[in-house]
PDB file of N, CA, C and O in Angstrom:
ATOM      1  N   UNK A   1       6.001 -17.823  -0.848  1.00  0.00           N
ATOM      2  CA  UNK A   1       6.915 -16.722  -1.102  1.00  0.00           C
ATOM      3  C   UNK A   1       6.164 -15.398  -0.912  1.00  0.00           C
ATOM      4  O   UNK A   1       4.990 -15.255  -1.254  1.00  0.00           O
ATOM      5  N   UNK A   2       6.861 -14.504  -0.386  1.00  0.00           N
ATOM      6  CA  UNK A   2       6.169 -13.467   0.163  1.00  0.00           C
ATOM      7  C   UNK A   2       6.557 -12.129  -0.947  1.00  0.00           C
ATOM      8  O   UNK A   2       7.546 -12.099  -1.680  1.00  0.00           O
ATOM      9  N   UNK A   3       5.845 -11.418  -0.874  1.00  0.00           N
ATOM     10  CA  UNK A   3       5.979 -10.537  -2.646  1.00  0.00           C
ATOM     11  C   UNK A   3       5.231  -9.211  -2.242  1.00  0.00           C
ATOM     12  O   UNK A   3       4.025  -9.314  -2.017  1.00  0.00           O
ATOM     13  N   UNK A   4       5.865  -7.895  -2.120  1.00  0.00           N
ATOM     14  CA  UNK A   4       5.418  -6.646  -2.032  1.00  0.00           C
ATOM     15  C   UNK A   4       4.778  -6.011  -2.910  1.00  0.00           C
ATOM     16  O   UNK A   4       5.701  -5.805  -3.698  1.00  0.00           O
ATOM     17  N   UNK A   5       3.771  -5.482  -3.432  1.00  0.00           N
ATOM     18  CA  UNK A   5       3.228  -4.361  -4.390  1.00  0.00           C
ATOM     19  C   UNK A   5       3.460  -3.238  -3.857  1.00  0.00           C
ATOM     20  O   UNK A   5       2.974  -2.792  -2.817  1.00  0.00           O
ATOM     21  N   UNK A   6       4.419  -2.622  -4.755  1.00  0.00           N
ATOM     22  CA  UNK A   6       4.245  -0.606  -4.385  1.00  0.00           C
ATOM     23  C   UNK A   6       3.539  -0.233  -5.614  1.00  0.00           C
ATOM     24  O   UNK A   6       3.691  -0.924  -6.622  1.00  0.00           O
ATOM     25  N   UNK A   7       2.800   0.774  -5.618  1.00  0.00           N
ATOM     26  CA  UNK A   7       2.008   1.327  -6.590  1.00  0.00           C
ATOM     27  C   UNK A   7       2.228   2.791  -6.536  1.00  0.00           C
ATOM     28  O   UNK A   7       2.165   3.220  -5.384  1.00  0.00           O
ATOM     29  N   UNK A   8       2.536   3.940  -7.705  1.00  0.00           N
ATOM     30  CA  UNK A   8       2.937   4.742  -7.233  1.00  0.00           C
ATOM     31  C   UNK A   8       2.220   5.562  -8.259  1.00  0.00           C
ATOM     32  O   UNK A   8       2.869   5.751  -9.288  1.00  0.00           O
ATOM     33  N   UNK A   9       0.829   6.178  -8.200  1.00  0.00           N
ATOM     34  CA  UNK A   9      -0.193   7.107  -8.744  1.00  0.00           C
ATOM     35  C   UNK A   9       0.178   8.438  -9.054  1.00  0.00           C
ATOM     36  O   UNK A   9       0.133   9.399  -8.286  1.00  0.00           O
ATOM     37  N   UNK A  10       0.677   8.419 -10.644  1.00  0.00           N
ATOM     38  CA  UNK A  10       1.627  10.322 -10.560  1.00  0.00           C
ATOM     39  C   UNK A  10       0.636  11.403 -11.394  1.00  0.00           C
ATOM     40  O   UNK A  10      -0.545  11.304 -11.061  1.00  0.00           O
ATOM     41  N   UNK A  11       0.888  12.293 -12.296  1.00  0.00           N
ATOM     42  CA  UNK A  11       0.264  12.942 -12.641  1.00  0.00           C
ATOM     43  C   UNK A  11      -0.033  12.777 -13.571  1.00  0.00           C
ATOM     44  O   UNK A  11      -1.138  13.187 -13.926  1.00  0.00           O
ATOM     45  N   UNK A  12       1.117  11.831 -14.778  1.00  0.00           N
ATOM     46  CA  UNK A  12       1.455  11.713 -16.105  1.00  0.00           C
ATOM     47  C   UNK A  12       1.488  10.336 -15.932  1.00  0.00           C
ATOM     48  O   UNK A  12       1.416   9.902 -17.082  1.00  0.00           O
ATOM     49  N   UNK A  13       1.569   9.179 -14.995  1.00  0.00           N
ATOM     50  CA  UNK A  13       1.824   7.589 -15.342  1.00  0.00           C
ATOM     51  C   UNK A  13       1.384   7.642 -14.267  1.00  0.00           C
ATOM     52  O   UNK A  13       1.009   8.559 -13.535  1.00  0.00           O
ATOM     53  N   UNK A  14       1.484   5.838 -14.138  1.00  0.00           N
ATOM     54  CA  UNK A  14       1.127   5.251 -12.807  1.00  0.00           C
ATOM     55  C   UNK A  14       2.249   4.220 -13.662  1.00  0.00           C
ATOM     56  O   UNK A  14       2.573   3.999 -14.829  1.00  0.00           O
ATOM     57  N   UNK A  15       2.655   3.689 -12.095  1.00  0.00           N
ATOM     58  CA  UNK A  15       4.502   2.559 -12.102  1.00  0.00           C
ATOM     59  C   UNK A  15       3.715   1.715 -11.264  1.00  0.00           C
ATOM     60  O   UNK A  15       2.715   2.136 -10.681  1.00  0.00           O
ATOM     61  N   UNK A  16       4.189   0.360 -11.166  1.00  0.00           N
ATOM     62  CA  UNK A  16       3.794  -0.513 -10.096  1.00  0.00           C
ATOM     63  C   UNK A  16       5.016  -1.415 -10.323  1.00  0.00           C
ATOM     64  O   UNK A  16       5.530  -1.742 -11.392  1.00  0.00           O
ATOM     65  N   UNK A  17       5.424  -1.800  -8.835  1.00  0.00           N
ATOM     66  CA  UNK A  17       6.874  -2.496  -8.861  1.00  0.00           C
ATOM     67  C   UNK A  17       6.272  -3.606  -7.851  1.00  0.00           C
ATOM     68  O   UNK A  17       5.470  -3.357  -6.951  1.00  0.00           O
ATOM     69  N   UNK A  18       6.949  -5.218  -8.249  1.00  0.00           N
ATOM     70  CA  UNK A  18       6.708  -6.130  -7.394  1.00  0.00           C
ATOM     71  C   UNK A  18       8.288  -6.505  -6.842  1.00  0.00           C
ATOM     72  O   UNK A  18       9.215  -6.896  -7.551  1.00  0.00           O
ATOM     73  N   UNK A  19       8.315  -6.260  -5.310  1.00  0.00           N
ATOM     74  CA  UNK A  19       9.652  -7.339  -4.916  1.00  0.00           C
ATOM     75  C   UNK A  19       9.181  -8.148  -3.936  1.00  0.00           C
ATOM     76  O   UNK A  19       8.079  -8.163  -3.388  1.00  0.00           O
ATOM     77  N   UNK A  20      10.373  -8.976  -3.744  1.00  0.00           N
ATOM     78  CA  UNK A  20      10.324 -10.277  -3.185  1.00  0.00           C
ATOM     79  C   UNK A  20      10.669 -10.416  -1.696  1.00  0.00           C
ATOM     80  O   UNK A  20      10.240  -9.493  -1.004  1.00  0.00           O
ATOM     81  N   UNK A  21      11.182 -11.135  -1.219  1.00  0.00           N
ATOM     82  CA  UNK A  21      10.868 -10.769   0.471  1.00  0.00           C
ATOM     83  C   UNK A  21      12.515 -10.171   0.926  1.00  0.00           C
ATOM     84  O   UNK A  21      12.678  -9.629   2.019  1.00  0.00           O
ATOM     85  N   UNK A  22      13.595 -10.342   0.003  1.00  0.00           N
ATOM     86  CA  UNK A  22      14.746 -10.237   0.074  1.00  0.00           C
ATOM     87  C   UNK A  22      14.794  -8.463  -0.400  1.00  0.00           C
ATOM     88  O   UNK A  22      15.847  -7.843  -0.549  1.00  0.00           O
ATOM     89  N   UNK A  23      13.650  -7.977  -0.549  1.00  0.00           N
ATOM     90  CA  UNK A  23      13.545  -6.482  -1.442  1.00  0.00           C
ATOM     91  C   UNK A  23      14.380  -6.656  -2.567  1.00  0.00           C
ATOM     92  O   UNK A  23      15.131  -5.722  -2.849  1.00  0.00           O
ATOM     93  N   UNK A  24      14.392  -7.709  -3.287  1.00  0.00           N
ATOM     94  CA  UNK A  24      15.271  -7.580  -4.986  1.00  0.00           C
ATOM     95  C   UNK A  24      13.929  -7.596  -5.521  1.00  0.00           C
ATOM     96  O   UNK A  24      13.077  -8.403  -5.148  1.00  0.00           O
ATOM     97  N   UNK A  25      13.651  -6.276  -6.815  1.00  0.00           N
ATOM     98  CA  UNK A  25      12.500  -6.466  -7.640  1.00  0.00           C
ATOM     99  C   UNK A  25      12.340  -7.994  -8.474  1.00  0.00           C
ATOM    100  O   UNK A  25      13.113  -8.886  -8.825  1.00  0.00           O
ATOM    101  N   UNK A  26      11.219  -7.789  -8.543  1.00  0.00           N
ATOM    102  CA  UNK A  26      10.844  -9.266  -8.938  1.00  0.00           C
ATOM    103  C   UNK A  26      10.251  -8.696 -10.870  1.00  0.00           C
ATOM    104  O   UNK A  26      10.612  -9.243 -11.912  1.00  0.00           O
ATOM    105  N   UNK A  27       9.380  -7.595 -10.745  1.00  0.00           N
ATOM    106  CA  UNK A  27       8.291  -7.187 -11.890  1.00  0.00           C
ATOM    107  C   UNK A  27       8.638  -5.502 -11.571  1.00  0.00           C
ATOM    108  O   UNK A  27       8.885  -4.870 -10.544  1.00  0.00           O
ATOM    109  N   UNK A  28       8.499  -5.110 -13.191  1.00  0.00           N
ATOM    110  CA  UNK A  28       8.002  -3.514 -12.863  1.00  0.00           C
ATOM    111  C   UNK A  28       7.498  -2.887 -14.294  1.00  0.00           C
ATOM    112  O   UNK A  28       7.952  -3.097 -15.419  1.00  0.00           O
ATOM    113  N   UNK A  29       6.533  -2.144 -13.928  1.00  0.00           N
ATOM    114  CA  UNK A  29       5.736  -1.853 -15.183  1.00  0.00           C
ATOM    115  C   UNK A  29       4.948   0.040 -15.324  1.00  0.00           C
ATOM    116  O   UNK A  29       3.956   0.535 -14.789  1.00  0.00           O
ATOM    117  N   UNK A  30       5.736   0.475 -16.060  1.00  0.00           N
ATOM    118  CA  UNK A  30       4.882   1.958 -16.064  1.00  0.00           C
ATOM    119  C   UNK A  30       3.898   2.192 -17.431  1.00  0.00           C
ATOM    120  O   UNK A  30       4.045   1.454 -18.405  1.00  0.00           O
ATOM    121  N   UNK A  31       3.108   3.036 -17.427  1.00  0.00           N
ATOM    122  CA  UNK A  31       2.198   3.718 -17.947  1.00  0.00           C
ATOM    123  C   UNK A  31       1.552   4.635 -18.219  1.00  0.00           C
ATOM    124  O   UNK A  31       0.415   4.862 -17.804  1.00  0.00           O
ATOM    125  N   UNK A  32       2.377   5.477 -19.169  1.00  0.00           N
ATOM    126  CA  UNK A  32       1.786   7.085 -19.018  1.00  0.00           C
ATOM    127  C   UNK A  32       0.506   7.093 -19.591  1.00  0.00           C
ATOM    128  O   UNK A  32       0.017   6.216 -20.303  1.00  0.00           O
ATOM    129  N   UNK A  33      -0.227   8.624 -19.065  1.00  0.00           N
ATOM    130  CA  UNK A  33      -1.740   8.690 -20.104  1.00  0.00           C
ATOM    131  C   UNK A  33      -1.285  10.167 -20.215  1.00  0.00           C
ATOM    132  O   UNK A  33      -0.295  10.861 -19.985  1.00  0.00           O
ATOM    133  N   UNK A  34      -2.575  10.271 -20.705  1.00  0.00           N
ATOM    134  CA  UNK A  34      -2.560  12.001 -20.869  1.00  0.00           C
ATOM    135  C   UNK A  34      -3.443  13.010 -20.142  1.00  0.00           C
ATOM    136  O   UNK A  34      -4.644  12.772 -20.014  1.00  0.00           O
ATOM    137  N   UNK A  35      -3.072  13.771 -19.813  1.00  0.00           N
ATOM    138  CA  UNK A  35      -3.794  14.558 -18.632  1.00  0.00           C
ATOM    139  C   UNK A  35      -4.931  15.619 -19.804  1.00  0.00           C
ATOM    140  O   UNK A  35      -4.564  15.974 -20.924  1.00  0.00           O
ATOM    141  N   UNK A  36      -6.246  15.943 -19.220  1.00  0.00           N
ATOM    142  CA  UNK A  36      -6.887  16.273 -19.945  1.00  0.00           C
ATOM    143  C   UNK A  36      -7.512  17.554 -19.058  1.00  0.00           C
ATOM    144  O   UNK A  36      -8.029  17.419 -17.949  1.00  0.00           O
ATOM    145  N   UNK A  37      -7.380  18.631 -19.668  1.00  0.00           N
ATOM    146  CA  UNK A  37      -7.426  19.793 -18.842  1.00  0.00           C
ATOM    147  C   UNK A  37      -9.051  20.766 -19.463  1.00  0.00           C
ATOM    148  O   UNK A  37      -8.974  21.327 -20.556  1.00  0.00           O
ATOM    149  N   UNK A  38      -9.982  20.824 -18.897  1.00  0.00           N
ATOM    150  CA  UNK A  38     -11.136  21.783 -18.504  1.00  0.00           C
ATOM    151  C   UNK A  38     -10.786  23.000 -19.302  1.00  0.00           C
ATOM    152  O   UNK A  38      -9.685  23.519 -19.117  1.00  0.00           O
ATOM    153  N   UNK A  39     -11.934  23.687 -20.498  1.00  0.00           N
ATOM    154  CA  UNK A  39     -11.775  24.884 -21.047  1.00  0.00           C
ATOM    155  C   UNK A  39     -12.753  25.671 -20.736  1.00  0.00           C
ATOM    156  O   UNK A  39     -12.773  26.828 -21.159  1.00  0.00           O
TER     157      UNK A  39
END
């Protein structure tokens, strides 16, 4: 079975979505952090 990873690197999270060969998602999972800014 054939299975896509998109990964999508933002400013505030990173998402990663798995679909299947039909493009119906299979998995999807986000994760915010916290941005840490230089004084």
């Amino acid at each position: 079975m054939t299975q896509i990873l998109a990964i999508d690197q933002g400013t505030t999270s990173s998402r990663a979505i798995i679909f299947d060969s039909d493009l119906q998602v299979v998995a999807q999972a986000q994760e915010e952090f916290p941005q840490h800014f230089p004084r």
